[in-house]
BADRENDREN-59925 format. One record per residue (C-alpha): residue in three letters; residue number from 1; x negated, y negated, z. Coordinates in pm, whole numbers. Example, Ala and Ser with C-alpha at 12.3 -4.5 7.8 and 13.67 -1.06 7.14 Angstrom:
# BADRENDREN-59925
r	k	east	north	up
Ala	1	-1230	450	780 .
Ser	2	-1367	106	714 .
***
This chain:
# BADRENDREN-59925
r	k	east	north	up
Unk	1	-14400	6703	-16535 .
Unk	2	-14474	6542	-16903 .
Unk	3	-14186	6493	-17120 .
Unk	4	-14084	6469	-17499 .
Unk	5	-13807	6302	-17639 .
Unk	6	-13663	6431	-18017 .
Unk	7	-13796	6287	-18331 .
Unk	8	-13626	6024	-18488 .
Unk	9	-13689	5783	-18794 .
Unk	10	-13845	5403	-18694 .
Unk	11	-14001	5212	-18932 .
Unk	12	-14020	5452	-19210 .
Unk	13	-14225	5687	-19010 .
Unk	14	-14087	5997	-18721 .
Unk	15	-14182	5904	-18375 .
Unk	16	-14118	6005	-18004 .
Unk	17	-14222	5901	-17694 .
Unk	18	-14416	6092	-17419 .
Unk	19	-14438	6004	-17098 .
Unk	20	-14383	6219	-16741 .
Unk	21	-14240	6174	-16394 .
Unk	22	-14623	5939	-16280 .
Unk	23	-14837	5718	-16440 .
Unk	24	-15141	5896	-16343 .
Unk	25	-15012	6216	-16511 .
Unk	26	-14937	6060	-16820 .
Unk	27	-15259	5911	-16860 .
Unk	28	-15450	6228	-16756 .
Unk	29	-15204	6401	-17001 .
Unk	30	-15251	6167	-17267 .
Unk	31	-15603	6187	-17248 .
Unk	32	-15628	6534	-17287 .
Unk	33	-15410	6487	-17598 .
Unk	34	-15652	6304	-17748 .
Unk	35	-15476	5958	-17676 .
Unk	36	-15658	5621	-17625 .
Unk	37	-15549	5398	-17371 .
Unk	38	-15479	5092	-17549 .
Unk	39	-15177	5302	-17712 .
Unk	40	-14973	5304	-17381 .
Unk	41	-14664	5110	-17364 .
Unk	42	-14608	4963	-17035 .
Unk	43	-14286	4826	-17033 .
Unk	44	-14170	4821	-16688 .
Unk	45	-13996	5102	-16613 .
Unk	46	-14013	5263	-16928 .
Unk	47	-14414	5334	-16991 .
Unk	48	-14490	5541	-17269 .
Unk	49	-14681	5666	-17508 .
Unk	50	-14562	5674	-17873 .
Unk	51	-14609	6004	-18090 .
Unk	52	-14607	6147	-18450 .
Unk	53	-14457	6470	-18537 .
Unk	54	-14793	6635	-18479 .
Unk	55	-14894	6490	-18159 .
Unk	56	-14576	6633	-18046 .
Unk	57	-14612	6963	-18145 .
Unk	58	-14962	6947	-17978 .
Unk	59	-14789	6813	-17643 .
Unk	60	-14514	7085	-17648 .
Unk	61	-14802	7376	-17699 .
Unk	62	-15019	7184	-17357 .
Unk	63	-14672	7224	-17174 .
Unk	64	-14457	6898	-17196 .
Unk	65	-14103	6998	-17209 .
Unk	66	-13881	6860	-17449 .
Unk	67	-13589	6684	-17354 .
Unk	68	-13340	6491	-17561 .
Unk	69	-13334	6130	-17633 .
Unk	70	-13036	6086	-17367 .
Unk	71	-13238	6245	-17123 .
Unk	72	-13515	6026	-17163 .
Unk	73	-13282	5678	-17097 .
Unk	74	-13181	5838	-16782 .
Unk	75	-13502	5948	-16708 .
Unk	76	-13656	5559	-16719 .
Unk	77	-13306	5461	-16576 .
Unk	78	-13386	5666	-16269 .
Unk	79	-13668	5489	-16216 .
Unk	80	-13570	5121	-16289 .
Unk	81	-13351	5218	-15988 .
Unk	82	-13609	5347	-15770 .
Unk	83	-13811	5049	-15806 .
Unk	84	-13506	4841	-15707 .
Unk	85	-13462	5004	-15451 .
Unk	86	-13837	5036	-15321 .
Unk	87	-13850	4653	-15379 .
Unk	88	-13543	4576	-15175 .
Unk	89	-13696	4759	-14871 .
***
C-alpha cells in the first residue's frame, strides 16, 4: 500500500510526504508519478518522498490512501521497531 500524509506549511511552501509499506513499491510508485530518484529521502526508517499539493492529488487519483500526519509517525515508528527487532535476531 502507498500512503499520503495531510498538507502542511514548511518553508513557505505546502508539502507531504509519500511513501508505502516497501521500498520497492514506493519507488515503482514514485516512478509512475513522475518522480526522479534523486528526490527520495532515505532516512532510516522513515524513507520518503516529498510532495506538492498537486503531486498529491495525482497520488490520491493512482490509489495512495491518505492518512493523517499521526498516522504516518506511527507508521515509520512501526518500522524503526521492526528493524530492531530483525537486527536483534
Amino acid at each position: 500500500m502507498v500512503y499520503v500524509d495531510q498538507l502542511r506549511h514548511y518553508k513557505g511552501r505546502l508539502w507531504c510526504h509519500l511513501t508505502a509499506d516497501t521500498e520497492r513499491e514506493l519507488h515503482r510508485f514514485a516512478g509512475q508519478l513522475g518522480l526522479e530518484r534523486r528526490w527520495f529521502q532515505d532516512k532510516g526508517y522513515k524513507w520518503h518522498y516529498d510532495l506538492q499539493p498537486s503531486s498529491r492529488e495525482h497520488a490520491v487519483a493512482m490509489g495512495a490512501r491518505e492518512i493523517t500526519s499521526r498516522d504516518m509517525v506511527r507508521l515509520m515508528q512501526r518500522r524503526k521497531e521492526q528493524r530492531l527487532a530483525a537486527s536483534s535476531m
